[in-house]
LUMKOL-630259 format. One record per residue: residue in three letters; x, y, z of N, C-alpha, C in turn. Coordinates in pm, 1 decimal, m for minus. Last residue first. Example, Ala and Ser with C-alpha at 12.3 -4.5 7.8 and 13.67 -1.06 7.14 Angstrom:
+-----+----------+----------+----------+----------+----------+----------+----------+----------+----------+
! res !     n.px !     n.py !     n.pz !    ca.px !    ca.py !    ca.pz !     c.px !     c.py !     c.pz !
+-----+----------+----------+----------+----------+----------+----------+----------+----------+----------+
! SER !   1285.0 !   m225.0 !    708.0 !   1367.0 !   m106.0 !    714.0 !   1290.0 !      3.0 !    787.0 !
! ALA !   1319.0 !   m569.0 !    780.0 !   1230.0 !   m450.0 !    780.0 !   1320.0 !   m330.0 !    780.0 !
+-----+----------+----------+----------+----------+----------+----------+----------+----------+----------+
END
This chain:
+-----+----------+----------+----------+----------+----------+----------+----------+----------+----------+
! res !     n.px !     n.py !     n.pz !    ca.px !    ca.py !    ca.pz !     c.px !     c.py !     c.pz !
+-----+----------+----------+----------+----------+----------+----------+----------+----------+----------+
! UNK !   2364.8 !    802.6 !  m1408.2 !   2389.5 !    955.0 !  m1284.6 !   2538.7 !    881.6 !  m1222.9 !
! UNK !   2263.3 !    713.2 !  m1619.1 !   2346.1 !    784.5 !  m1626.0 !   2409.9 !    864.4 !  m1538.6 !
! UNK !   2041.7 !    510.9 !  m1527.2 !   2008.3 !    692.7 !  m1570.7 !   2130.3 !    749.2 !  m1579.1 !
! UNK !   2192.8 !    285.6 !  m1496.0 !   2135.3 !    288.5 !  m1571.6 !   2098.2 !    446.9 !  m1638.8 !
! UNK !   2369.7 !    399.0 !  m1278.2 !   2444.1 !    332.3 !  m1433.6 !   2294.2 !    378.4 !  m1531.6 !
! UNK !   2177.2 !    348.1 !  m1073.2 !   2222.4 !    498.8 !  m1155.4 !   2328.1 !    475.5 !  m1264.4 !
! UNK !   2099.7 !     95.2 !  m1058.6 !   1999.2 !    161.4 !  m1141.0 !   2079.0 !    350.7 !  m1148.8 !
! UNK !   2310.6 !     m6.0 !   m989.0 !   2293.4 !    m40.7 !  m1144.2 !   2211.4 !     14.5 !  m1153.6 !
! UNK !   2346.7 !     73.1 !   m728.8 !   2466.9 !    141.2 !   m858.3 !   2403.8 !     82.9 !   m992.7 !
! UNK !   2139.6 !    m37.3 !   m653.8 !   2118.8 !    154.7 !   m644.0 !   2198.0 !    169.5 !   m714.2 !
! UNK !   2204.2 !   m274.1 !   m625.5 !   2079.4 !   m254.6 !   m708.2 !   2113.8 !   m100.6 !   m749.0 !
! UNK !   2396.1 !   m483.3 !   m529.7 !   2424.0 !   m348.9 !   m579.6 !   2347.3 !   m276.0 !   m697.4 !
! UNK !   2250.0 !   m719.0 !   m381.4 !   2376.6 !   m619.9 !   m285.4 !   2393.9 !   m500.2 !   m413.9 !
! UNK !   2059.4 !   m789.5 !   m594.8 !   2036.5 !   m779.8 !   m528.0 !   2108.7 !   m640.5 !   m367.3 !
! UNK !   2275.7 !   m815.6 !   m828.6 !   2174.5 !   m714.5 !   m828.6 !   2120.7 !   m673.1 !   m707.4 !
! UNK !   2456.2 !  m1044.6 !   m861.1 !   2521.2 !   m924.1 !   m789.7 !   2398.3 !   m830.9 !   m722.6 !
! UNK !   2522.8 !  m1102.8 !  m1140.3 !   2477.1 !  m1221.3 !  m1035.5 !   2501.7 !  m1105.7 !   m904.3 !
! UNK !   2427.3 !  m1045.0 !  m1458.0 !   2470.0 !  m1009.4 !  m1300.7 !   2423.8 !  m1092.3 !  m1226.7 !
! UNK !   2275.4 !  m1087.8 !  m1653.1 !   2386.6 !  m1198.8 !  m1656.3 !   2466.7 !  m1148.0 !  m1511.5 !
! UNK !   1885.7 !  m1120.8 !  m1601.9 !   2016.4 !  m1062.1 !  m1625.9 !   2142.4 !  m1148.5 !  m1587.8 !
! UNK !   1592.5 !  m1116.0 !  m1692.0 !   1676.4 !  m1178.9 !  m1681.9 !   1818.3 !  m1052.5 !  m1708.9 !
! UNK !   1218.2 !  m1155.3 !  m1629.1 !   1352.1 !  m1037.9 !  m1680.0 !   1475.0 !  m1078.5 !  m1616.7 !
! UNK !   1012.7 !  m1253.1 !  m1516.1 !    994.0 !  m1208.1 !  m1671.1 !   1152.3 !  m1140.6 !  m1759.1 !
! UNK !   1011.1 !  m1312.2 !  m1244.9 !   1059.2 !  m1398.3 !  m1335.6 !   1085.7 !  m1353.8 !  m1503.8 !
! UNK !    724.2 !  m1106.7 !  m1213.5 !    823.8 !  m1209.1 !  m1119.6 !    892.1 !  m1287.3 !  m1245.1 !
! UNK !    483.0 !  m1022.9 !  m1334.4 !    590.1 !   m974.0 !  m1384.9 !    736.3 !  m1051.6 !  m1346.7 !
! UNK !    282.0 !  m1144.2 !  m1214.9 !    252.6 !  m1213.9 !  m1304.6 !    446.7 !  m1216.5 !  m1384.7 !
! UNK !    292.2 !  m1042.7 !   m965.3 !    320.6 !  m1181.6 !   m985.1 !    373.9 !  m1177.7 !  m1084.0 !
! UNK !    217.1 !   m774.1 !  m1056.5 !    347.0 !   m796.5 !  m1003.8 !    403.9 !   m925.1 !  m1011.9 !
! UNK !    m30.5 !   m824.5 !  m1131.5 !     28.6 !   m774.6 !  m1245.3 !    174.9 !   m817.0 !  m1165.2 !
! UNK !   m183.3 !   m907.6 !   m874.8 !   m156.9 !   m990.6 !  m1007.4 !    m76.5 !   m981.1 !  m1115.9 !
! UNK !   m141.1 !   m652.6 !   m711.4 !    m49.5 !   m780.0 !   m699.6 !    m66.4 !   m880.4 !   m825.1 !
! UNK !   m353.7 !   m515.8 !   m889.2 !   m173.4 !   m462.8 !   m907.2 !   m111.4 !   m592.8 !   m827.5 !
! UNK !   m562.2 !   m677.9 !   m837.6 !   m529.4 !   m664.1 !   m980.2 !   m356.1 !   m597.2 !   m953.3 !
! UNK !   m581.6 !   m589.1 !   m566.1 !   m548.4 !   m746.2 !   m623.7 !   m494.4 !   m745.7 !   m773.7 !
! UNK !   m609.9 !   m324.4 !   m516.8 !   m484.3 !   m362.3 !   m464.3 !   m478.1 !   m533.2 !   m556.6 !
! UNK !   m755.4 !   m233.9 !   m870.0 !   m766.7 !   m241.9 !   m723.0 !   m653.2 !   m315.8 !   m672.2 !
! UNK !   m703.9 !    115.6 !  m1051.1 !   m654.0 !    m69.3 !  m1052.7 !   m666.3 !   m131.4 !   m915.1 !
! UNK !   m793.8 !    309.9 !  m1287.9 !   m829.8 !    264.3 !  m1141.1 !   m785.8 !    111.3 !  m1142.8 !
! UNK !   m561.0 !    480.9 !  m1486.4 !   m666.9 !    374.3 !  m1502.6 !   m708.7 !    369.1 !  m1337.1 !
! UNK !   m600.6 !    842.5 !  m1476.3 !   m534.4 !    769.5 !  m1386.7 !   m616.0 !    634.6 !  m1436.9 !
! UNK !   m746.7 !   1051.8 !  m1586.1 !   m682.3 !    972.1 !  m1699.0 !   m584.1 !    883.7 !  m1671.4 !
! UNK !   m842.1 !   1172.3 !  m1380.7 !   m930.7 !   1143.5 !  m1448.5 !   m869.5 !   1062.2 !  m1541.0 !
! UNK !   m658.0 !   1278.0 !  m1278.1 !   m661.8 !   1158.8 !  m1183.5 !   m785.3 !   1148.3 !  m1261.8 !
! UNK !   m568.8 !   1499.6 !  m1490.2 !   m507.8 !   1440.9 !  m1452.5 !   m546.1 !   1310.2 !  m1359.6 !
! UNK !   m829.0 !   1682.1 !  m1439.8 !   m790.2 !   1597.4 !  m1534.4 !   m679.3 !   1501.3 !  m1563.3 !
! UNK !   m777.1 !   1744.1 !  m1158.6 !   m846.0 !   1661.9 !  m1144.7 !   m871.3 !   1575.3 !  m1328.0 !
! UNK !   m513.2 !   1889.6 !  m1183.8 !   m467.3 !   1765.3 !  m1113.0 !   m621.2 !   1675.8 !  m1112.2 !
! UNK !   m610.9 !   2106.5 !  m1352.7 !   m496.0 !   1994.2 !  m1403.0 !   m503.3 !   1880.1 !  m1296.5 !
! UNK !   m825.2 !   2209.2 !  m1196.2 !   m842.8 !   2173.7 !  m1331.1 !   m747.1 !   2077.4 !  m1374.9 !
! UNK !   m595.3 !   2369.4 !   m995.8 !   m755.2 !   2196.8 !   m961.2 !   m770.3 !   2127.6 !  m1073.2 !
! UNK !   m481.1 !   2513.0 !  m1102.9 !   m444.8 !   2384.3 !  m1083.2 !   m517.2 !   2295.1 !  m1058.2 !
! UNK !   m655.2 !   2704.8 !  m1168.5 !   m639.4 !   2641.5 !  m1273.5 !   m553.7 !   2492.7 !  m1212.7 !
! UNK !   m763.4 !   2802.1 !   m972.1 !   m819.9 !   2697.4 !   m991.0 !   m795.3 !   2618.3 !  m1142.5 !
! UNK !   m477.1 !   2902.1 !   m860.5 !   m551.3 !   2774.7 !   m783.1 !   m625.2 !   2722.6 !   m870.8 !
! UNK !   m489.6 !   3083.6 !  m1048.7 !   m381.8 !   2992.4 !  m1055.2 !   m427.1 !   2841.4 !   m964.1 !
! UNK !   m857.3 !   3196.9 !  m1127.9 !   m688.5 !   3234.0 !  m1083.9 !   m633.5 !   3074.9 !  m1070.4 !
! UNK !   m929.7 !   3345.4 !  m1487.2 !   m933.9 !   3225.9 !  m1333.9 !   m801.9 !   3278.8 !  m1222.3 !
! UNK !   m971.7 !   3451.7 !  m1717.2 !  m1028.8 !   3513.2 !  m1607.1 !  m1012.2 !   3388.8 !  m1472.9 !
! UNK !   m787.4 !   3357.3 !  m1894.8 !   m923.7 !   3252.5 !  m1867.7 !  m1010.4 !   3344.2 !  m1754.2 !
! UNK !   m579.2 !   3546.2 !  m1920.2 !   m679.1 !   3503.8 !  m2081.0 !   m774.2 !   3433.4 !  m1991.3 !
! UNK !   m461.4 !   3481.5 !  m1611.9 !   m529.4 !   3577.6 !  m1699.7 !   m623.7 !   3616.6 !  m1840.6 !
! UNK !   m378.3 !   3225.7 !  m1633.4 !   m511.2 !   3251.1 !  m1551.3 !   m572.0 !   3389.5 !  m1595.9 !
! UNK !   m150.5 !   3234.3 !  m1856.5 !   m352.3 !   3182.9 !  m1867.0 !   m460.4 !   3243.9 !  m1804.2 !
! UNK !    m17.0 !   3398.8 !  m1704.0 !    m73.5 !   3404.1 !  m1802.3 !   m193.4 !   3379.3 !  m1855.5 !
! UNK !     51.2 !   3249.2 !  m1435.4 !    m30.6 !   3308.7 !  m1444.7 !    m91.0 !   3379.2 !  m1564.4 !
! UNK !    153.8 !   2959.5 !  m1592.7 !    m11.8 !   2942.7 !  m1517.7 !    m49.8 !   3090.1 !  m1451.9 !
! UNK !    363.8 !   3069.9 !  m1700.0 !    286.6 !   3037.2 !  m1783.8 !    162.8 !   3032.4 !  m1729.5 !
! UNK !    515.9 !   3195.1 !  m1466.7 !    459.2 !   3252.6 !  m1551.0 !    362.6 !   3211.4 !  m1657.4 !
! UNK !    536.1 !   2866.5 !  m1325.8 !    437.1 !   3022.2 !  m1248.8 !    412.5 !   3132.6 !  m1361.0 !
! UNK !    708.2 !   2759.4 !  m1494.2 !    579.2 !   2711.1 !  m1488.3 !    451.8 !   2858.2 !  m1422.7 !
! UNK !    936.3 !   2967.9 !  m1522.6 !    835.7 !   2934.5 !  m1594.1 !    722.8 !   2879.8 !  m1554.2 !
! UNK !    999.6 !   2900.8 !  m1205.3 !    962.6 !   3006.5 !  m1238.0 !    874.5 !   3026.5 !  m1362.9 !
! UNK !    834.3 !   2613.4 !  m1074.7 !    959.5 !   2646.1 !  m1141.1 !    905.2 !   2818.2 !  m1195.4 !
! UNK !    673.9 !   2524.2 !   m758.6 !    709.9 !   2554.6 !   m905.8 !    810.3 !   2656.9 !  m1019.5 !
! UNK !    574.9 !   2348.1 !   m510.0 !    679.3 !   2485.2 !   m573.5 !    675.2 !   2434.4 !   m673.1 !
! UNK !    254.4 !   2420.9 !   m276.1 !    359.5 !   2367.4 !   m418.4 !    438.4 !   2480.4 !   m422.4 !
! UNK !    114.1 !   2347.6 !      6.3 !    201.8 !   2463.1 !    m64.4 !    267.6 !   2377.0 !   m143.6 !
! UNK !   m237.7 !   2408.3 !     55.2 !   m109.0 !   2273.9 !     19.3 !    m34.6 !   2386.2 !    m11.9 !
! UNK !   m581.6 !   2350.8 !    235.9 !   m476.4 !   2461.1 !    160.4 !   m314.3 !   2370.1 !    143.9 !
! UNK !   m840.7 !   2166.4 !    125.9 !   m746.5 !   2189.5 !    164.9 !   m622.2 !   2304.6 !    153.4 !
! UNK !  m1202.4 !   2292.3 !    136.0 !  m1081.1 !   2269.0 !     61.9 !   m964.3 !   2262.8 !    158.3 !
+-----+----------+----------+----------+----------+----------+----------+----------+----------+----------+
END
């Protein structure tokens, strides 16, 4: 196994040691459990199929800015509100 250091939010650490307690596990292997059900419900898409989808997306989306290109980062934090 690899050893990794995560941070996690104080809740999150009380909730995953909680469990680990009701499950008799500890916190490691409850995270294995999440990150391998997690890349279990990942679709698998090979590098050609994701350039096909990108092509395919080219052109699909229109805007009345003529600008996007030089001021992408201010329209995408307009966009999230930031």
């Amino acid at each position: 196994m690899v050893r990794m250091q995560v941070q996690l939010s104080e809740q999150q650490v009380e909730m995953l040691r909680g469990r680990a307690a009701r499950e008799h596990a500890s916190v490691s292997e409850l995270v294995r459990r999440a990150v391998n059900a997690w890349i279990g419900n990942q679709p698998e898409t090979s590098p050609s199929e994701r350039c096909r989808r990108a092509i395919e997306a080219t052109g699909r989306f229109a805007s009345d800015k003529q600008d996007v290109a030089e001021r992408h980062d201010e329209y995408l934090a307009d966009a999230f509100g930031q």
